[in-house]
N, CA, C and O atoms as a printed pandas DataFrame, in Angstrom:
     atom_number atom_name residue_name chain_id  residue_number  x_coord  y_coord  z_coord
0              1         N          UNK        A               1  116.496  154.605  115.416
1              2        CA          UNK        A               1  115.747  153.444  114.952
2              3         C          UNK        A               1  115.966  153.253  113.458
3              4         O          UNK        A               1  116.311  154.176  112.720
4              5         N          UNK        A               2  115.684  151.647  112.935
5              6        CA          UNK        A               2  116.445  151.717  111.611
6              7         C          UNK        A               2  114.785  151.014  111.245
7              8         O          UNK        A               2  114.173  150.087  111.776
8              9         N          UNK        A               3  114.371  152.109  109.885
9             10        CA          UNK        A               3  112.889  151.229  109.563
10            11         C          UNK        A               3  113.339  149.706  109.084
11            12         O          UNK        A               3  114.462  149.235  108.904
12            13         N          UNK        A               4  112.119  149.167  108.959
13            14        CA          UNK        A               4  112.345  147.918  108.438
14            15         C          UNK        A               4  112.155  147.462  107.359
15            16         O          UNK        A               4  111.079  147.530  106.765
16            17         N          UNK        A               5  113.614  146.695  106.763
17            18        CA          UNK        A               5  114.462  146.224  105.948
18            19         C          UNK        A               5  115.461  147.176  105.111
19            20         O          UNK        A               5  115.851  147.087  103.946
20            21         N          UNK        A               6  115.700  147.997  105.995
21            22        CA          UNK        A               6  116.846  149.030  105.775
22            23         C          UNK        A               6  117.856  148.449  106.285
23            24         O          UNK        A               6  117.514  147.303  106.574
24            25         N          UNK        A               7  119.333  148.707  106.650
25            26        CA          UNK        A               7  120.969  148.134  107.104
26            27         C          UNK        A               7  120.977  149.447  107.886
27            28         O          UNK        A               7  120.269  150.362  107.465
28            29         N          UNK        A               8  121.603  149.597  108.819
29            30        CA          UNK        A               8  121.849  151.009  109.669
30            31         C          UNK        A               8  123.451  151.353  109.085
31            32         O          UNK        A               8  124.174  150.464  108.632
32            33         N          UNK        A               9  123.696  152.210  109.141
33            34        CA          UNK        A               9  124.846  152.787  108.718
34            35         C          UNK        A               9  125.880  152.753  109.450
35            36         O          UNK        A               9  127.007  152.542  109.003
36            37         N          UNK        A              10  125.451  153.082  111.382
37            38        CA          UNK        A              10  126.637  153.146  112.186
38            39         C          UNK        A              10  125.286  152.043  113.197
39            40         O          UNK        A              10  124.084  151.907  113.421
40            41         N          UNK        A              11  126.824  151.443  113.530
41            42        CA          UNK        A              11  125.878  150.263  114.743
42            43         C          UNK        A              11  127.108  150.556  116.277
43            44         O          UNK        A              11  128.319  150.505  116.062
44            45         N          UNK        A              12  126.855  150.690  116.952
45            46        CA          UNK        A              12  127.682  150.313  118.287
46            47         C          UNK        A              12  127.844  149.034  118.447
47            48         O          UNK        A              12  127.019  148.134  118.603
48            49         N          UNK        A              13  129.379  149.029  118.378
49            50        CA          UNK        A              13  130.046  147.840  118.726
50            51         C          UNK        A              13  130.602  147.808  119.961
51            52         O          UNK        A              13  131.407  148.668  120.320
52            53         N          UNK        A              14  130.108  146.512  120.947
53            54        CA          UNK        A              14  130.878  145.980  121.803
54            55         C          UNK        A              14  132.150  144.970  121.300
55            56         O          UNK        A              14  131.819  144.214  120.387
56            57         N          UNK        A              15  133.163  144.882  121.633
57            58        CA          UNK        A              15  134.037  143.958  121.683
58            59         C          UNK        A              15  134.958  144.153  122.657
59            60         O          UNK        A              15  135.261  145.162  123.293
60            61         N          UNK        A              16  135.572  142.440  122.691
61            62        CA          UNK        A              16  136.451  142.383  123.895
62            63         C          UNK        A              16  137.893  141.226  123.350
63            64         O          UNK        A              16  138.373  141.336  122.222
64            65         N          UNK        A              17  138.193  140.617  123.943
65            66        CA          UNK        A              17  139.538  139.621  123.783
66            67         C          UNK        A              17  140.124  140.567  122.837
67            68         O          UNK        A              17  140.103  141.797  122.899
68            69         N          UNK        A              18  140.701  139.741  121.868
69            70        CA          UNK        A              18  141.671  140.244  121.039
70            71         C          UNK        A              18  141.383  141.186  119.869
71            72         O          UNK        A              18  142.144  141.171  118.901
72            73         N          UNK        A              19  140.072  142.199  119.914
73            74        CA          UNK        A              19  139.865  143.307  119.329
74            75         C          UNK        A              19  140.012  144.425  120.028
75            76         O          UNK        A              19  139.784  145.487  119.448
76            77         N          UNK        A              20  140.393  144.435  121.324
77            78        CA          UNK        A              20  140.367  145.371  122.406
78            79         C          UNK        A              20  141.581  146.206  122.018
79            80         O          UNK        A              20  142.535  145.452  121.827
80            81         N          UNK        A              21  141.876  147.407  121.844
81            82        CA          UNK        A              21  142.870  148.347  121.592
82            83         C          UNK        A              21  143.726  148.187  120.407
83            84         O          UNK        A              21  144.800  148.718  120.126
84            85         N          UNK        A              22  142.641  146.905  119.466
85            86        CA          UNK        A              22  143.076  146.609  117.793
86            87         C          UNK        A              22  142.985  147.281  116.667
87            88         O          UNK        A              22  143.748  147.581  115.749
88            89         N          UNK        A              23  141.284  147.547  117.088
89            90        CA          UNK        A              23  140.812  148.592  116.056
90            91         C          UNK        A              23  140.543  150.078  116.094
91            92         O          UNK        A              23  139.872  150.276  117.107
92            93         N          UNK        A              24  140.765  151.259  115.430
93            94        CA          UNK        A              24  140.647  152.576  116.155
94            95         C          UNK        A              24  139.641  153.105  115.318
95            96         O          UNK        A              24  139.609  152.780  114.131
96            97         N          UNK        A              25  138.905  153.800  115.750
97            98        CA          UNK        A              25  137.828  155.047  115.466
98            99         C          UNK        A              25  138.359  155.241  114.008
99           100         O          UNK        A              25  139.499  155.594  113.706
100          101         N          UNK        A              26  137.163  154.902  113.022
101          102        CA          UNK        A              26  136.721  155.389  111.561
102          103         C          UNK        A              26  137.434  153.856  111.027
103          104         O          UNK        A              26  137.540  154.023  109.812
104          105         N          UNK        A              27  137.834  152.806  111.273
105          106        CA          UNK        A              27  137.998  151.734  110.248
106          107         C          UNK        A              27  137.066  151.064  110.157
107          108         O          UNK        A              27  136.373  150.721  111.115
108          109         N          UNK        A              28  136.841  150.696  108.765
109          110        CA          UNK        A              28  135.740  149.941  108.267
110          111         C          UNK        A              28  135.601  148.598  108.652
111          112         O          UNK        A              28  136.515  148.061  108.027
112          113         N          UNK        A              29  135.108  147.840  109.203
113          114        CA          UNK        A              29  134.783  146.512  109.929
114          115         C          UNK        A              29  133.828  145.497  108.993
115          116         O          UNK        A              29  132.959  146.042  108.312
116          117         N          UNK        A              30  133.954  144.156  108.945
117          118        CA          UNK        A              30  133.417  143.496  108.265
118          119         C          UNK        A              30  132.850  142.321  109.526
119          120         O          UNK        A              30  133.460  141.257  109.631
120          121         N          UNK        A              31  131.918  142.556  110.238
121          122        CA          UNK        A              31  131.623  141.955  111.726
122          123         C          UNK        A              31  130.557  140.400  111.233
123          124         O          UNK        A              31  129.589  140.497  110.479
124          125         N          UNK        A              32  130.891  139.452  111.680
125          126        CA          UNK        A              32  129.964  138.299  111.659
126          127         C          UNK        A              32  129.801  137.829  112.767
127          128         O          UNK        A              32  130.822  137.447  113.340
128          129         N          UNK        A              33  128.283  137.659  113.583
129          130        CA          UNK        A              33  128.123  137.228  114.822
130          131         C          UNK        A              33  126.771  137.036  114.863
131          132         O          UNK        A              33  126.100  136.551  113.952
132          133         N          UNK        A              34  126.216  137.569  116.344
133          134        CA          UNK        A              34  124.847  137.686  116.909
134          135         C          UNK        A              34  124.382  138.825  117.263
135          136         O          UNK        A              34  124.816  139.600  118.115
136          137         N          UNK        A              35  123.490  138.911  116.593
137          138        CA          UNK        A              35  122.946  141.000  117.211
138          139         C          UNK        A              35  121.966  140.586  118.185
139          140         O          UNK        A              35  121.236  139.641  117.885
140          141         N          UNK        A              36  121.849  141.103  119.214
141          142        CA          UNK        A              36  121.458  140.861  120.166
142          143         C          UNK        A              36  120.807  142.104  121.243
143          144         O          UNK        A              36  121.575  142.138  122.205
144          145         N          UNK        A              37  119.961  142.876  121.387
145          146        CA          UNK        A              37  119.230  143.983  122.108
146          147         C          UNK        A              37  119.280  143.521  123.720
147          148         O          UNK        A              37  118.775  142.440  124.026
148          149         N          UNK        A              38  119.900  144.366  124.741
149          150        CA          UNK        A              38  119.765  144.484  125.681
150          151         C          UNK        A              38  119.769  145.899  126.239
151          152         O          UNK        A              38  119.887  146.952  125.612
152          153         N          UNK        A              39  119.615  145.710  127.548
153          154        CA          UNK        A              39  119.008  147.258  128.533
154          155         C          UNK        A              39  120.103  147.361  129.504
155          156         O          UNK        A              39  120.165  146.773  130.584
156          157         N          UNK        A              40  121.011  148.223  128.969
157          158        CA          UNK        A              40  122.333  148.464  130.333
158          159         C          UNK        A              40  121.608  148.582  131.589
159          160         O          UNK        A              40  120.378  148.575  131.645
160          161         N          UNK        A              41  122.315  148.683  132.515
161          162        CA          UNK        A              41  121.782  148.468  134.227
162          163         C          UNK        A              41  121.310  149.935  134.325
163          164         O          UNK        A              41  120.130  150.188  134.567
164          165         N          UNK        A              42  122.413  151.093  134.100
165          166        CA          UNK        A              42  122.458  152.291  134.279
166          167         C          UNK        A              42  121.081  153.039  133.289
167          168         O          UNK        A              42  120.824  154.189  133.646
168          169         N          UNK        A              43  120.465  152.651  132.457
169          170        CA          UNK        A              43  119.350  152.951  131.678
170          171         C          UNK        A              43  117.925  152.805  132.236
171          172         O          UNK        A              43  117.422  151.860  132.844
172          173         N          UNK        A              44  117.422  153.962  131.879
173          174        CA          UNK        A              44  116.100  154.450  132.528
174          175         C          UNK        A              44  114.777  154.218  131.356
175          176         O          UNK        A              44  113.605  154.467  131.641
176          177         N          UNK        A              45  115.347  153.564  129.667
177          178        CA          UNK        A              45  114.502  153.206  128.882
178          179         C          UNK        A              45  113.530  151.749  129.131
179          180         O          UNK        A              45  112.680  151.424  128.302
């Protein structure tokens, strides 16, 4: 959990189309979009 009005440090990224097998583990990303909270199917939270 990130208190509030802190930035989180590491966020999980989904991506798909043309970032898919673009970017590799530890590069720095500059992401502009929609953050958006959902509940995978497989999750018991």
């Amino acid at each position: 959990d990130v208190p509030t009005g802190e930035l989180p440090r590491h966020m999980l990224l989904s991506v798909d189309r043309h970032l898919v097998q673009t970017i590799v583990p530890g590069t720095r990303l500059t992401v502009m979009g929609i953050y958006s909270i959902y509940q995978s199917s497989g999750s018991s939270a």
